[in-house]
Every structure is written in structure tokens, then in C-alpha cells.
N, C-alpha and C positions, 0 to 999 in steps of 0.2 A: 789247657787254655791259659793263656797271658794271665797275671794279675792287671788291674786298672789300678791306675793312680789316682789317689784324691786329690783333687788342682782346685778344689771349687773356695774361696775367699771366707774364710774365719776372722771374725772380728774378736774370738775372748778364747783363749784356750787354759784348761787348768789340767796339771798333771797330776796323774795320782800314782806316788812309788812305793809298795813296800816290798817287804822279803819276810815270808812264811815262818814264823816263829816259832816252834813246839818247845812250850815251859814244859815243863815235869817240877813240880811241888812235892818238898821233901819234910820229915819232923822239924821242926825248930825251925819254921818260915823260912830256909834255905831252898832254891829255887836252882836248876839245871837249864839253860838256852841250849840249843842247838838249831840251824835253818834244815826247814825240811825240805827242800829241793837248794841249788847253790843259785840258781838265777832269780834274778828281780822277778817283780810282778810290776809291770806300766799299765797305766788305765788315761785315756783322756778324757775330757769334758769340755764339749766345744759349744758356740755356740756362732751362728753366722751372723752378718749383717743386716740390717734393716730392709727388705727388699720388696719389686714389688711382684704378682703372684705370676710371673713368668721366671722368676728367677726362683724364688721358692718350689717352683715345679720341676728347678734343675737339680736339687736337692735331694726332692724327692724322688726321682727318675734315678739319682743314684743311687740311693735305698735300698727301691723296688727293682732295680738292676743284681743287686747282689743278695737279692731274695731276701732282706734284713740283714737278719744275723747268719747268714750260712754262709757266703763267699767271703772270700781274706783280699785286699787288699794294699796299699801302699801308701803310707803317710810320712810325710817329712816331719819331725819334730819339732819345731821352733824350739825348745830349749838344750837340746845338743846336735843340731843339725844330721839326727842320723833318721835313718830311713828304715821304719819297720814295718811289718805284715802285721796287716791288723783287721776288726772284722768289726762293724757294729754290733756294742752289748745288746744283749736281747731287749726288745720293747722301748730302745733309748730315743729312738729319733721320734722329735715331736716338731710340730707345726704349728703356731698362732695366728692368730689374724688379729688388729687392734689399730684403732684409729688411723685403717687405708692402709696400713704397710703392714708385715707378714715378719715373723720372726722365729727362725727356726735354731732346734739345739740335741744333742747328740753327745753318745759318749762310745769312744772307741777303744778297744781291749788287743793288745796286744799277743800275737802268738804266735806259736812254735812254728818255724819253714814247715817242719815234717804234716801238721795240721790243716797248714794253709790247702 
């Protein structure tokens, strides 16, 4: 089956990059790095526009379309314009309602083609 693209309108996105660190602590506070796999780790943290609950149920419907967290799809990044396979983190996608409009937020986890 196609991957789906996320096309739906983010008002805040925050990235989150590290790379897997394994210290080893040695006598005399001397410390060893080395990364335990060679590729980054990206995580987003989005959050969409103010909307009203038609549009917040387009949100949702995309979600509940990739069963949460189990199907991978495709994100554009706004800060290096590349395009990775990603899946919603477990239990991230929430829903508000607050003074007539709706405000929804999410955080998306990046991963391996072969996973997707």
C-alpha cells in the first residue's frame, strides 16, 4: 500500500535531533563517547491551527486512518526541506476544545524505509 502524505496546515513545529550517545566512565573521571548507531534520531512536535470542529475531525480522520501509531507516512520538514517516513509517537495526537475553537497537537517520530 502507497504511504499518504501529511498536507494538513501546522501553525508551530519544534524539532527534536539527537544521535545515541554510549559514555563508558573510566577511574579518574575520564569518560569514553562513541554513537551507538551512526544515524540521527528526528522527532517532531507539531501543533495545528486554531480550527473549527470540522477541520479538527480532518486531523483526526488522519490519525485514526493510520491506526495512530502503526502506519508510516510522509512529512515535509520545514527546516531542511527534506521529506521523511514518519509515524505518529504513541498516544501524541490530542484534541482540545476552548472558547468555540479546537486546537489540536502531535508529535511525529521519524523512521527507517525498511520499518515503514
Amino acid at each position: 500500500m502507497a504511504l499518504a502524505t501529511f498536507s494538513l496546515d501546522i501553525q508551530s513545529v519544534e524539532e527534536v535531533l539527537d544521535y545515541p550517545v554510549l559514555v563508558s566512565r573510566f577511574e579518574q573521571q575520564s569518560e569514553q563517547r562513541r554513537l551507538k548507531v551512526s544515524k540521527k534520531v528526528i522527532g517532531f512536535k507539531c501543533q495545528g491551527p486554531n480550527c473549527i470542529k470540522s477541520e479538527m475531525q480532518e486531523y483526526r480522520a488522519f490519525y485514526v486512518a493510520r491506526s495512530g501509531a502503526l502506519d508510516g507516512f510522509y512529512y515535509t520538514s520545514p527546516f531542511d526541506d527534506e521529506q521523511y517516513t514518519v509515524r505518529f509517537a504513541p498516544g501524541s495526537f490530542k484534541a482540545q476544545y476552548s472558547g468555540g475553537t479546537f486546537k489540536v497537537s502531535w508529535n511525529f517520530q521519524v523512521i527507517n524505509e525498511d520499518e515503514a
